[in-house]
Legacy VTK file of the C-alpha trace (Angstrom):
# vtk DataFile Version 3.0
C-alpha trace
ASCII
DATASET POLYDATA
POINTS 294 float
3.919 -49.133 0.368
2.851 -47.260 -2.692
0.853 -45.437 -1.444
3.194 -44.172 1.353
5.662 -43.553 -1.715
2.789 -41.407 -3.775
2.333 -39.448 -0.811
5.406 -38.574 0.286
5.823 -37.260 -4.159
2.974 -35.582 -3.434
4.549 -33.379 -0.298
8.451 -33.685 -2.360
6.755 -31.796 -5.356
5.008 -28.943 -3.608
6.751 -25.713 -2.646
5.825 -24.271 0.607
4.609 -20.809 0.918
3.752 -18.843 4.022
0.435 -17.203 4.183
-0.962 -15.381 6.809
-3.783 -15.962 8.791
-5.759 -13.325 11.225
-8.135 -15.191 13.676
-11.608 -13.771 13.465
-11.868 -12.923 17.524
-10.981 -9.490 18.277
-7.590 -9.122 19.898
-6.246 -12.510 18.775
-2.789 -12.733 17.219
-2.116 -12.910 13.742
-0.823 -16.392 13.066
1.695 -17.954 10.184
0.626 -20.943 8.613
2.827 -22.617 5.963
0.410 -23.625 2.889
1.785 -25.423 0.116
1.707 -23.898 -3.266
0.954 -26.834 -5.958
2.792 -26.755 -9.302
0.830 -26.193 -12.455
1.095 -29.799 -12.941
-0.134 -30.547 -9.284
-3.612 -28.130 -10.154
-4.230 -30.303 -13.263
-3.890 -33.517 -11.126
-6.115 -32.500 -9.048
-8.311 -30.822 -11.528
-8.258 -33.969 -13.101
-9.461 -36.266 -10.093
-12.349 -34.240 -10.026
-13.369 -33.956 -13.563
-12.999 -36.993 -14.758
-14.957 -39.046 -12.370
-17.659 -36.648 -12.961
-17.590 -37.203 -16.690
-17.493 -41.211 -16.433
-20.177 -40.987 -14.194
-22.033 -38.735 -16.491
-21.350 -40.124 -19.727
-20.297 -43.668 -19.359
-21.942 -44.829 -16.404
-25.435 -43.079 -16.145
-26.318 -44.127 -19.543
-26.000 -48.172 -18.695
-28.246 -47.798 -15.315
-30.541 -44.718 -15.930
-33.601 -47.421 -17.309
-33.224 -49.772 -14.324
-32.595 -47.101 -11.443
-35.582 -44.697 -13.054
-38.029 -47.387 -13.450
-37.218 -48.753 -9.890
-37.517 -45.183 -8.302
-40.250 -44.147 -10.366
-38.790 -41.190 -10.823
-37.065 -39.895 -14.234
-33.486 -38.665 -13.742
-33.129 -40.287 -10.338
-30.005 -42.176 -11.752
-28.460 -39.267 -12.590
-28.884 -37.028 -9.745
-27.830 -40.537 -7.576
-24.451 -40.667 -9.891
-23.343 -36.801 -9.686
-23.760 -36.741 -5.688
-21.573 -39.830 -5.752
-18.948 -37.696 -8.048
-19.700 -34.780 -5.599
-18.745 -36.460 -2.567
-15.759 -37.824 -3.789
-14.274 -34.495 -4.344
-15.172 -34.028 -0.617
-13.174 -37.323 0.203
-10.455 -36.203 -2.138
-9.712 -33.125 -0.227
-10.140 -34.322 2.924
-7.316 -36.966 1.634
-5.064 -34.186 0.212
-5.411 -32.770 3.454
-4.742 -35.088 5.641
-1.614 -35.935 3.495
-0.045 -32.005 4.097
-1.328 -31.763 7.350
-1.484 -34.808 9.572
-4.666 -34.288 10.847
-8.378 -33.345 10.143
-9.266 -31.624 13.185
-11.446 -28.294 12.654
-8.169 -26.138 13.112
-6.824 -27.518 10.656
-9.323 -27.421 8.099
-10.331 -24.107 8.950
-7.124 -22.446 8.045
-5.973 -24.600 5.191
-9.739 -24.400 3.375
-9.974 -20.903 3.986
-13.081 -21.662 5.985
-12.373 -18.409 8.242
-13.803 -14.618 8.507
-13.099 -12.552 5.168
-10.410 -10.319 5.571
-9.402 -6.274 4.575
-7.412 -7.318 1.613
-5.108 -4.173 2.181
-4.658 -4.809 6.277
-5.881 -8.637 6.348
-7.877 -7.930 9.433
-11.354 -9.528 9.871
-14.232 -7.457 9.989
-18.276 -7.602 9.876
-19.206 -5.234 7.298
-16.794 -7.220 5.120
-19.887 -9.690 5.034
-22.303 -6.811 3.389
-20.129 -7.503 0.353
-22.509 -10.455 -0.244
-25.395 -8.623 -0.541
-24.173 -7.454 -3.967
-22.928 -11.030 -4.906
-25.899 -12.885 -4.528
-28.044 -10.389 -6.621
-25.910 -10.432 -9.291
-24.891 -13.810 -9.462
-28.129 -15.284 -10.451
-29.092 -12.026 -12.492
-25.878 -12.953 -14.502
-26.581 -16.963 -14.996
-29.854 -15.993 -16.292
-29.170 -13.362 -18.755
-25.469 -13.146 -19.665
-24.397 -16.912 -19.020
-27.655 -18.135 -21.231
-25.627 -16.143 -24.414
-22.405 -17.349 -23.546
-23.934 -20.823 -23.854
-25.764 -20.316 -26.786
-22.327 -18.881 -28.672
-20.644 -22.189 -27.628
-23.160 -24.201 -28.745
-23.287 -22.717 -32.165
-19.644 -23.443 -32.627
-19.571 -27.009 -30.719
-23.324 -28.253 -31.183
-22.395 -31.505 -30.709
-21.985 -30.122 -27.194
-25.579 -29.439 -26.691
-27.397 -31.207 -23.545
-29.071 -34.427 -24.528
-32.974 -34.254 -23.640
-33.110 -36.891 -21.108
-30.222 -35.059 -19.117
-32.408 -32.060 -18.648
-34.127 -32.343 -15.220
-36.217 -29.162 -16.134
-37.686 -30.798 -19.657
-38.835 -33.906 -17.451
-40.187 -31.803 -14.613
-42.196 -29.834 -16.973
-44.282 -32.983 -17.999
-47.303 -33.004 -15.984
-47.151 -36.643 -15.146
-43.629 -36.697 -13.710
-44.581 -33.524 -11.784
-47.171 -35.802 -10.009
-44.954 -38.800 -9.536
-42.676 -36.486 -7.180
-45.698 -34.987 -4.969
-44.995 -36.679 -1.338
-41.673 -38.168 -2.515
-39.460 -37.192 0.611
-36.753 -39.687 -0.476
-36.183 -37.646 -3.793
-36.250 -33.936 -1.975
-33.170 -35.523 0.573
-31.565 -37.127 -2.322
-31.883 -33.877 -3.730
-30.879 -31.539 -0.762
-27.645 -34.120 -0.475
-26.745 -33.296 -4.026
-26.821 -29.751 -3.283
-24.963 -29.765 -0.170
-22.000 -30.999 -2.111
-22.402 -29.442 -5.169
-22.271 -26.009 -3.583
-20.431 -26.481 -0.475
-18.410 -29.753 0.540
-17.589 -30.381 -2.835
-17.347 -28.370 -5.388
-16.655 -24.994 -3.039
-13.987 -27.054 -0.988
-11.951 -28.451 -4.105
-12.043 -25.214 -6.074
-11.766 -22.280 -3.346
-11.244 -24.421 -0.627
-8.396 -26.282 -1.296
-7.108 -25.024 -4.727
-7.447 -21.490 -4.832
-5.171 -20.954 -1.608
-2.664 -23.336 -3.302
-2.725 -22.113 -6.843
-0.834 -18.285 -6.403
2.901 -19.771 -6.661
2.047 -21.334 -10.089
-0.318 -18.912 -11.788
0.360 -15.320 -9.273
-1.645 -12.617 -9.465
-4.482 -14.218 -11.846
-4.265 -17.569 -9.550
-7.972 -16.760 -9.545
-8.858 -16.156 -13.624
-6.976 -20.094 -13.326
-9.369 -21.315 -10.803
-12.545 -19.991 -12.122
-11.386 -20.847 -15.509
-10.397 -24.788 -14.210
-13.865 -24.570 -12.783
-15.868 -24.027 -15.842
-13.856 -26.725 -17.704
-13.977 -28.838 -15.273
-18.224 -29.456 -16.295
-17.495 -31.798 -18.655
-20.125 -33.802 -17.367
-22.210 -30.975 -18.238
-20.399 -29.375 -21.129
-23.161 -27.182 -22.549
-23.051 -24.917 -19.667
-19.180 -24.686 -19.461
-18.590 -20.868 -20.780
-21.496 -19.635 -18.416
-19.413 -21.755 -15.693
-16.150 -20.290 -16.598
-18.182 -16.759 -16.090
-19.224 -17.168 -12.685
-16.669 -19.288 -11.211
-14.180 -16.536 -12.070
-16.330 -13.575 -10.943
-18.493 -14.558 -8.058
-16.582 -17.542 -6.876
-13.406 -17.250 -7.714
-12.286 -13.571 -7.362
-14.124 -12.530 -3.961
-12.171 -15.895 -2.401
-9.216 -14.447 -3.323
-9.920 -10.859 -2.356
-11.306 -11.639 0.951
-8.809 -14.921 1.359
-12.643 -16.902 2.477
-14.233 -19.504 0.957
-16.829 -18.612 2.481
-17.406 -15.473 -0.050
-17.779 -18.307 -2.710
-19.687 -20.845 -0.526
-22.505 -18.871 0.270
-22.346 -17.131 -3.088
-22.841 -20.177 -4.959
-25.074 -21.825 -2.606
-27.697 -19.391 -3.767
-28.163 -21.778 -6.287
-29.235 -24.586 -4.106
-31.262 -22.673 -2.093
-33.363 -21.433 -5.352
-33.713 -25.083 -6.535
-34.267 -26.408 -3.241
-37.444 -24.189 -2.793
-38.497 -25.238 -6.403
-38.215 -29.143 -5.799
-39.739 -28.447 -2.646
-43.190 -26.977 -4.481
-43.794 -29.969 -6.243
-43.015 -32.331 -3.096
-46.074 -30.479 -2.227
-47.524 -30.353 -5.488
-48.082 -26.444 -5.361
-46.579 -26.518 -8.752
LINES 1 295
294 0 1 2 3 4 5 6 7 8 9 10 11 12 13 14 15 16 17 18 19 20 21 22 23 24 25 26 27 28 29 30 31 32 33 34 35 36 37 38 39 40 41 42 43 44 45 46 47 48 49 50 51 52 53 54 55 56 57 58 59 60 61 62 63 64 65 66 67 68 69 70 71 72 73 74 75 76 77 78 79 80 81 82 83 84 85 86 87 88 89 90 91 92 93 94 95 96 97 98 99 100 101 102 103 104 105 106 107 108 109 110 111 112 113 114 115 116 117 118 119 120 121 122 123 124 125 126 127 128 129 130 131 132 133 134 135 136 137 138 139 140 141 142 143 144 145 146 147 148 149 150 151 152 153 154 155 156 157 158 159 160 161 162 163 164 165 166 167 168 169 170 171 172 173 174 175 176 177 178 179 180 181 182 183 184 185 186 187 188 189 190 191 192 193 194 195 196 197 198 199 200 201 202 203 204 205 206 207 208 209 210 211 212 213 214 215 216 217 218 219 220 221 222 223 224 225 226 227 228 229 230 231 232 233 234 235 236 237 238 239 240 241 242 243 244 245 246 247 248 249 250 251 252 253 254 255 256 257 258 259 260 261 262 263 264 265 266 267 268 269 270 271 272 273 274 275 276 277 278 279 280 281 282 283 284 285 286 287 288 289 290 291 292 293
């Protein structure tokens, strides 16, 4: 019964908006769908149910069962990669909640038009097109051209104000992997690489990607307007405070590569495969030292 009740708040507090949707085929109707537009107070809920998981799990909880999980695994930071997927994926069952909630169903229809999960668009005509695609090309050479040069500074600025912010040297994956002897514990260790390759597909796609531009973003214009996404990339970056030394260089790229070409194109795809870059990079690095090529 309460839950019923929280739901039904949930739909009494949202004012609906129509947006309009063009279906990628050639020659199909454009077609009305009636997306809610969440209050200010609605984005920080839900802002909230991501974050703050994320940071118990980071803070709280990986700290208690890092020794036993690591030791049993054999692997250093295998607690922590374990505990962010399982923050990761809840973000996936979140939307798919807040979904199901607004729309009565979960069908592929359904999530394709209210995640944005659809062709990008002409932002003057809103008609699909190909070469709308080739606007990636730029993207994903500047995206990670801009984490490693100009989000690095960003960083470093915060962290001279807030040093108590700084990552903690067993958090760094990188400082463990560049001890020989951990580098050899992970040659042949398929379990970690699809542990790994898990964590990425919801960090950069069903999780991450489908709270932020998925489901926010699309929701977010009748609170904030015009800079609906400067609010979601900015949401984004604060939203690492599981990771808060890297939160400026988040803000950065969340609001330029992620954020904005969702919005422009209205497809989450633009960020999706944007930020999936990231995975891919890492996933070919892990993948070395499975080998032990590295």
């Amino acid at each position: 019964m309460r839950r019923r009740r929280l739901f039904d708040w949930w739909k009494q507090v949202s004012t609906t908006r129509v947006v309009q949707h063009v279906d990628a085929a050639p020659g199909d109707a454009q077609v009305e769908v009636s997306l809610p537009q969440y209050s200010r107070g609605q984005v920080i809920l839900v802002w909230g149910a991501a974050a703050a998981p994320m940071a118990l799990l980071g803070w709280v909880v990986n700290p208690l069962v890092a020794g036993p999980i690591d030791q049993a695994a054999g692997i250093p930071g295998t607690a922590r990669i374990l505990l962010m997927t399982l923050g990761l994926v809840w973000q996936f069952v979140l939307v798919l909640l807040l979904l199901r909630v607004e729309a009565g169903s979960l069908s592929w229809p359904v999530l394709r038009d209210r995640l944005w999960l659809r062709a990008p668009r002409h932002p003057r005509t809103g008609q699909p097109g190909r070469r709308l695609w080739l606007w990636l090309v730029p993207l994903v050479l500047l995206y990670p051209l801009t984490t490693f040069t100009v989000s690095p500074v960003l960083n470093d600025i915060w962290l001279a104000w807030f040093p108590y912010l700084a990552e903690p040297p067993e958090f760094s994956l990188s400082r463990l992997l560049d001890e020989p002897v951990n580098r050899e514990l992970l040659v042949g260790a398929w379990w970690f690489y699809a542990l790994f390759l898990l964590l990425a597909l919801f960090n950069t796609v069903l999780g991450e990607e489908f709270l932020f531009r998925g489901l926010l973003l699309p929701r977010m214009q009748g609170a904030f307007g015009r800079v609906d996404w400067l609010a979601n990339g900015t949401l984004f970056g604060l939203y690492h405070l599981h990771q808060p030394w890297g939160i400026p260089g988040g803000i950065l790229v969340g609001t330029l590569f992620f954020a904005l070409p969702t919005r422009i194109f209205r497809s989450a795809w633009m960020g999706i495969i944007v930020h999936s870059g990231q995975s891919l990079f890492f996933a070919i690095v892990v993948l070395q030292l499975i080998l032990g090529r590295a």
